[in-house]
N, C-alpha and C positions, 0 to 999 in steps of 0.2 A: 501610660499606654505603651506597649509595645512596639517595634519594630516587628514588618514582617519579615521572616529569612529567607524568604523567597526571591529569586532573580525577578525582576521587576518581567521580563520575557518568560516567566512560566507558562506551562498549557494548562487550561480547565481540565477538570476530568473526563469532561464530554470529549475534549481534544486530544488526551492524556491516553483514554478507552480507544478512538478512534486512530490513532498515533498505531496504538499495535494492534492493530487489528490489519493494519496494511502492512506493517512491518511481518506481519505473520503470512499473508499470501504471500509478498513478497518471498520471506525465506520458502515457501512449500512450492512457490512454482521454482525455483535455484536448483531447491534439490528434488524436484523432477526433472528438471534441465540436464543434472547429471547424469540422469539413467538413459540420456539418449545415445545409443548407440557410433553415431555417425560422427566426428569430433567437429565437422563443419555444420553440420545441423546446430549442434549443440553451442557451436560457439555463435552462430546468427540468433538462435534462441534468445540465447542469455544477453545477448548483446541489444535487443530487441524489448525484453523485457526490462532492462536498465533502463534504455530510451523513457520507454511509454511511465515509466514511474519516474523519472527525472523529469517529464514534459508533464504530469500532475503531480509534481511537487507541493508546488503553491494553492491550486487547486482550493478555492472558498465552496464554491456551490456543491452539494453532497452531490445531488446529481452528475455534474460532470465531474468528479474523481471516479465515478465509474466510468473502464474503460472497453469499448466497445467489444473488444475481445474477449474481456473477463467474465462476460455475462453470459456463463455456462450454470448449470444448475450445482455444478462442486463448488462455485466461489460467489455465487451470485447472491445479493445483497438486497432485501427490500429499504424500502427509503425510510422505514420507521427504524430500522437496526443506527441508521444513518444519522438520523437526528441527535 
């Protein structure tokens, strides 16, 4: 029987799928953040946006990794996409 070569901390693929899928808003709201005009806008933005996805980092319940803000109809998520 083999050994697995997997880090005993790997993600499932449901975790692996769900992993980028934030890491992908993530990057699309950054580089909307750049196209703000204003350099202090822009840097409360992005600084704002770091926040609220460092404070759902850990984040278990699908439900609350959505983040009240983000539930615009470009980024928003039903809870089956979630599962």
């Amino acid at each position: 029987m083999g050994v697995s070569r997997l880090p005993y901390a790997a993600l499932s693929l449901k975790q692996f799928l769900q992993r980028q899928r934030v890491l992908g808003i993530y990057r699309n709201m950054m580089r909307t953040i750049r196209k703000v005009p204003d350099e202090a806008d822009r840097k409360y933005l992005s600084d704002w946006a770091r926040q609220e996805f460092k404070r759902n980092k850990n984040a278990q319940d699908p439900v609350k990794r959505q983040c009240a803000p983000l539930r615009t109809p470009s980024v928003c998520w039903t809870e089956q996409e979630l599962c």
